[in-house]
N, C-alpha and C positions, 0 to 999 in steps of 0.2 A: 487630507490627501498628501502622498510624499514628493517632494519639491525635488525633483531633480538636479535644481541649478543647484541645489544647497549642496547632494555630493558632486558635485563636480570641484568642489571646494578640498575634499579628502582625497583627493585625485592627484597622482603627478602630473606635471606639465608636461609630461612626455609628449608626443606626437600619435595619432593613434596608429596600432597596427594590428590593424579587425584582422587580418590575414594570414596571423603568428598562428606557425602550427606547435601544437606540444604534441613531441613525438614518448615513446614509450623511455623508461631509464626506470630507473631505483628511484630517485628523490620524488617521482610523481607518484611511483607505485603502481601504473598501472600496468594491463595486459599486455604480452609480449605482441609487437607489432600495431597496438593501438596506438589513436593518432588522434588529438583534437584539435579541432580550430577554433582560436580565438572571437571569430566572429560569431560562432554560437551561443555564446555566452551575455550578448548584445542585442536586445529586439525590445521592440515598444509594445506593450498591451493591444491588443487590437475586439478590446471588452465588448464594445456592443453589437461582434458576429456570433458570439459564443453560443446563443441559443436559435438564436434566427435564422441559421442556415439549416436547422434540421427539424422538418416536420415531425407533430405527434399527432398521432392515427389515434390513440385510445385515451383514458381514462381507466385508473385501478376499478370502475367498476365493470370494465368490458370486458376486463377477465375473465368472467365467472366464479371469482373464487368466492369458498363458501362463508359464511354470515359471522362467523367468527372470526375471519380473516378480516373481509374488509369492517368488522368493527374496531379490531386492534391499528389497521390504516386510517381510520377516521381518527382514533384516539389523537393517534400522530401526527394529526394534519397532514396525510398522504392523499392526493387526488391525482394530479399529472404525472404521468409515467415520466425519469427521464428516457433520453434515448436510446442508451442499452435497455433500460427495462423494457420500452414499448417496443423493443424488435426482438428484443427477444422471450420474451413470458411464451408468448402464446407457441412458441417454438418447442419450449422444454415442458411446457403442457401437452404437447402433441408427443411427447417421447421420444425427442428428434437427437441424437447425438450433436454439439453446437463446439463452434468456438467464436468467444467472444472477442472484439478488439476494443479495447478503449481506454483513453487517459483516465489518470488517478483522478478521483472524485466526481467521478460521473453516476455512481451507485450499481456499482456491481455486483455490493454485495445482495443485494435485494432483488436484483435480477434473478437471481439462484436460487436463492434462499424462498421466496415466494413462496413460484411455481412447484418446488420441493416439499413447502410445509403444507399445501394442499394437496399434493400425492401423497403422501403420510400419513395426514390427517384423514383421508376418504379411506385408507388403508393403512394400521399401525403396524402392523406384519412386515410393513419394509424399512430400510435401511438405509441411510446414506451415511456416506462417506467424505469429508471436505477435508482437505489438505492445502496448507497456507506456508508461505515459507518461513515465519517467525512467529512465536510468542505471542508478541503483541496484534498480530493481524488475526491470528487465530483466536484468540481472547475477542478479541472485538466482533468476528464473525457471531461466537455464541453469546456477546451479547446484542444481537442485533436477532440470533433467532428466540430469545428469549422475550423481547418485545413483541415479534411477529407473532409468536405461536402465547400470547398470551392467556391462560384459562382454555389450552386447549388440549391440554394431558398428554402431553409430548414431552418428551425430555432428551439434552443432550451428556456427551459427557465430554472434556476438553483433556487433549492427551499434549502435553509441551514439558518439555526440559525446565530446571528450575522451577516444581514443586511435587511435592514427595507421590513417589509413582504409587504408593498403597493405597491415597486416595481415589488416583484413576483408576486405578485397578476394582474398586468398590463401585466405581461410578459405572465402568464395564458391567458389571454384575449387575444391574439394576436394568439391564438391555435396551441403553437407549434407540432413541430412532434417530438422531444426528450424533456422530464422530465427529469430532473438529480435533485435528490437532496439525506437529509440523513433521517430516518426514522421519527424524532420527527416531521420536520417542514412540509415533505409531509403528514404529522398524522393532520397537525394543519390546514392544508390548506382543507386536507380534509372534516375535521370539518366544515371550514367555507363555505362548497362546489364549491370550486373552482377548484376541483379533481375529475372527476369520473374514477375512474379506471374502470369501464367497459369498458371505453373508448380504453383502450388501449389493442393492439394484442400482444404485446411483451413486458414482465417484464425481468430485467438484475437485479441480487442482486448480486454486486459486494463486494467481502473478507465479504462472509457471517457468515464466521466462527469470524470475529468479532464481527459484529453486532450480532450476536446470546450472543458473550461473553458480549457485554454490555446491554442484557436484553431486545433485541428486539425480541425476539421471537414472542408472541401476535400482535407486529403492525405486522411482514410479514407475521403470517399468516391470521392474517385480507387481509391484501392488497390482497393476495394469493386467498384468498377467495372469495373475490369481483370481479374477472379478469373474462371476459366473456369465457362463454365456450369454445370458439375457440380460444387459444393464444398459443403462443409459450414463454417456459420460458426457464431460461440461468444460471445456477448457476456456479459463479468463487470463488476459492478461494486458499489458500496456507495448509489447511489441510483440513482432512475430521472427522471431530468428531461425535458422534452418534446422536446429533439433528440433522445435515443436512442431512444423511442418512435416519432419522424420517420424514423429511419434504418433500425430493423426494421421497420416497413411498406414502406421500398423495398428494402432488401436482404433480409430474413430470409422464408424458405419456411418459412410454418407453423410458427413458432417453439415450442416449449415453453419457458414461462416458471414459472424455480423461486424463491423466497422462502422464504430460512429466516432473512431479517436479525429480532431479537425487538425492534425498537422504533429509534426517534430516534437513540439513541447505545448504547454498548453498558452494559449491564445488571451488570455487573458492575469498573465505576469509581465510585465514590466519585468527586462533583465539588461543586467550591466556589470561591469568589472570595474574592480577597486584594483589600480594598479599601486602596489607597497613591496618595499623590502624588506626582505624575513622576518629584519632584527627589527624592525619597525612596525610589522603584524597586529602586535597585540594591542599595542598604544591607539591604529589604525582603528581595530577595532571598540577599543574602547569611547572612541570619538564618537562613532557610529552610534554605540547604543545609548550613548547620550543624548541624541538626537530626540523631541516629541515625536517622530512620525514611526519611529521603530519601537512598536507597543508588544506586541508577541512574536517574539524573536525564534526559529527554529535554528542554530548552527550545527552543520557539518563540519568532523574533521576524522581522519583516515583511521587512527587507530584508539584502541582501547584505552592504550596509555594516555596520548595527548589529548583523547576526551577527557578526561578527571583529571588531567595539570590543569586545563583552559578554565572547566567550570570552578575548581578550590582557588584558581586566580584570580575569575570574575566575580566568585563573593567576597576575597578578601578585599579586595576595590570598589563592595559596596553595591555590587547589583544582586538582584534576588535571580540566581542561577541552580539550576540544577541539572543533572547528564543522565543519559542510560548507553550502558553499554552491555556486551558479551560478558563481564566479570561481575559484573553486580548477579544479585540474587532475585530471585523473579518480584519477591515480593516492597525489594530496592526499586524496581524498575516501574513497577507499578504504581508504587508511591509516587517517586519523580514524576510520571505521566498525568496524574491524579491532580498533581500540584501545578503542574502545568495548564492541564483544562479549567483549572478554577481559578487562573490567574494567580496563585498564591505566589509565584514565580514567573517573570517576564521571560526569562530565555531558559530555552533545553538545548542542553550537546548534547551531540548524538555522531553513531557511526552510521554507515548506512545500513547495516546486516541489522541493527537494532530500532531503526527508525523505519523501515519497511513494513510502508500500507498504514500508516498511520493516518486514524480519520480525525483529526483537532479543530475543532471552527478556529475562524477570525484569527490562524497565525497571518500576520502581517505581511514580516519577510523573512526570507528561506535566505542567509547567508555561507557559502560555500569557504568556509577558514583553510578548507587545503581543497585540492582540485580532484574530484570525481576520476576513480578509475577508468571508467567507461563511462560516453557520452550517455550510453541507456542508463547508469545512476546519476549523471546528471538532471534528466528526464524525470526521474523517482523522484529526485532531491526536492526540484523547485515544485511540483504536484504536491505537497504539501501547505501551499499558499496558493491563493487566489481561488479555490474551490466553487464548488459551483457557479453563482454569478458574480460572487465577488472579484473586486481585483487584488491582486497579489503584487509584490516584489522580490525578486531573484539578485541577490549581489555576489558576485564571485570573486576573490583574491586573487590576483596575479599579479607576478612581477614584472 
């Protein structure tokens, strides 16, 4: 377990000031008019309400879903529904247009993906559609329905930037019954018509409140707009900001809307600030990860560039590092990721546009090397530790 008093040692003697706002500038980078406060960045784990405060109603076998489903659930040791699954399954079984609310690692994807692969399955003739804001989220979407729909002659096809679209393009042709891809490249594919979204009964816009931050709006609500009359749509995500509320009142029929996020950030991280001076950063951190208790390190830092200085610095100094970002090649990024879950490597740097929705067990601790544009990628950032019942830790750089 991580000893606190120990960083309080990597700490300046300053005085504390939980109340220091960061206002918006250039050297933070972030949004014009946004504003953090230091005290967010400071909370004690509060681990053993994480599950206790929210009742479960069912079991994977209350669903109904059919023999080939819940055998690929058994495979997996799946029994207890989390809480987005058990409130919502039976929702998007009934063909209910939904939107989901809830912190990273609560199992959203399976929430969807389920109820989906048993409407499919009873009927191959239909179509979905899932939309993810990255690479890496949507890769891990289809390999998540690739488990579920095991031996069950279903097939998807996976449309993302950074790998050769002739593939996708083939993969189209084969008429999957899941699309997974992220907005630009189903945009491009569209184009070339190898997309008709009419075609499809069920659209999934998985951590929309991303993709909205990175200026998709116009492609979803094109896509939105093109869905035949008859579909069932599914909006997930970890906040609810006033576009997706704009966009379920014009697209979504009657929505049922679930919440099972328990709070701001998640309840069971441990978070704190490492107060250091710029020039001082790196040494700072290098202390840190000398440390036994920081086993799988996840670090944030803003841009493309100073991802790949941090990490060619951290192996020149002898730790086993590796980065993903926006300029690597998908199948670079993959690899690093690869390396990461199999421990071959203690620590990944990462931007956030790259490290978004990442499902990794047992990272340890989520370190923040430059400060989050927006509080909501703070939120994203430290959601990669502490995951379901485990606990996590959150450290953030300030000066």
């Amino acid at each position: 377990m991580y000893n606190h008093n120990k960083l309080k040692s990597f700490r300046n003697n300053k005085p504390s000031r939980s109340a220091r706002v960061f206002s918006n500038s250039n050297k933070f980078g972030r949004n014009k008019g946004e504003t953090i406060i230091e005290s967010k960045f400071i909370s004690k784990a509060s681990h053993s309400q994480t599950r206790e405060e929210i009742k479960i109603n069912n079991t994977f076998k209350d669903f109904g879903f059919c023999f080939e489903i819940n055998r690929n659930l058994t495979n997996r040791n799946y029994s207890i529904p989390t809480p987005i699954q058990d409130q919502s399954i039976e929702h998007i079984l009934k063909g209910r247009d939904l939107i989901g609310l809830a912190n990273t690692g609560t199992g959203k994807t399976a929430a969807f993906l389920l109820p989906l692969i048993e409407k499919c399955f009873s009927d191959k003739s239909k179509k979905v559609l899932i939309i993810a804001p990255t690479r890496e989220l949507a890769q891990q979407i289809e390999n998540e329905f690739r488990k579920f729909s095991l031996q069950m002659g279903m097939y998807s096809a996976i449309c993302v930037g950074g790998i050769p679209i002739n593939l996708q393009i083939s993969s189209l042709r084969r008429n999957p019954n899941f699309v997974i891809g992220t907005p630009g490249r189903i945009k491009d594919l569209k184009e070339r018509k190898m997309i008709d979204f009419s075609a499809f009964k069920f659209v999934v816009l998985d951590e929309i409140d991303r993709m909205l931050d990175m200026g998709f709006v116009q492609e979803i609500k094109a896509i939105l707009g093109q869905l035949p009359k008859e579909h069932q749509s599914l909006f997930f995500s970890a906040t609810l900001p006033a576009k997706i509320k704009e966009l379920s009142n014009q697209f979504l029929k009657n929505p049922v809307f679930i919440q099972v996020s328990t709070g701001e950030t998640a309840k069971n991280v441990d978070q704190d600030v490492v107060r250091v001076a710029d020039n001082k950063k790196f040494d700072r951190l290098k202390e840190l990860l000398g440390t036994s208790e920081l086993q799988k390190v996840l670090i944030f830092s803003e841009t493309k560039r100073g991802v790949q200085r941090l990490a060619e610095d951290l192996v020149k100094d002898g730790f086993r590092a590796d980065s993903i970002h926006g300029d690597k090649r998908q199948m670079q990024r993959q690899r690093a990721l690869s390396k990461f879950k199999d421990n071959q490597v203690q620590i990944l740097v990462a931007t956030d546009v790259a490290a978004r929705g990442l499902d990794i067990n047992n990272i340890t601790h989520v370190i923040n090397y430059t400060l989050p544009r927006t509080y909501t990628d703070y939120i994203h950032r430290i959601g990669r530790t502490g995951r379901g019942d485990k606990k996590g830790f959150a450290l953030t750089f300030v000066r």
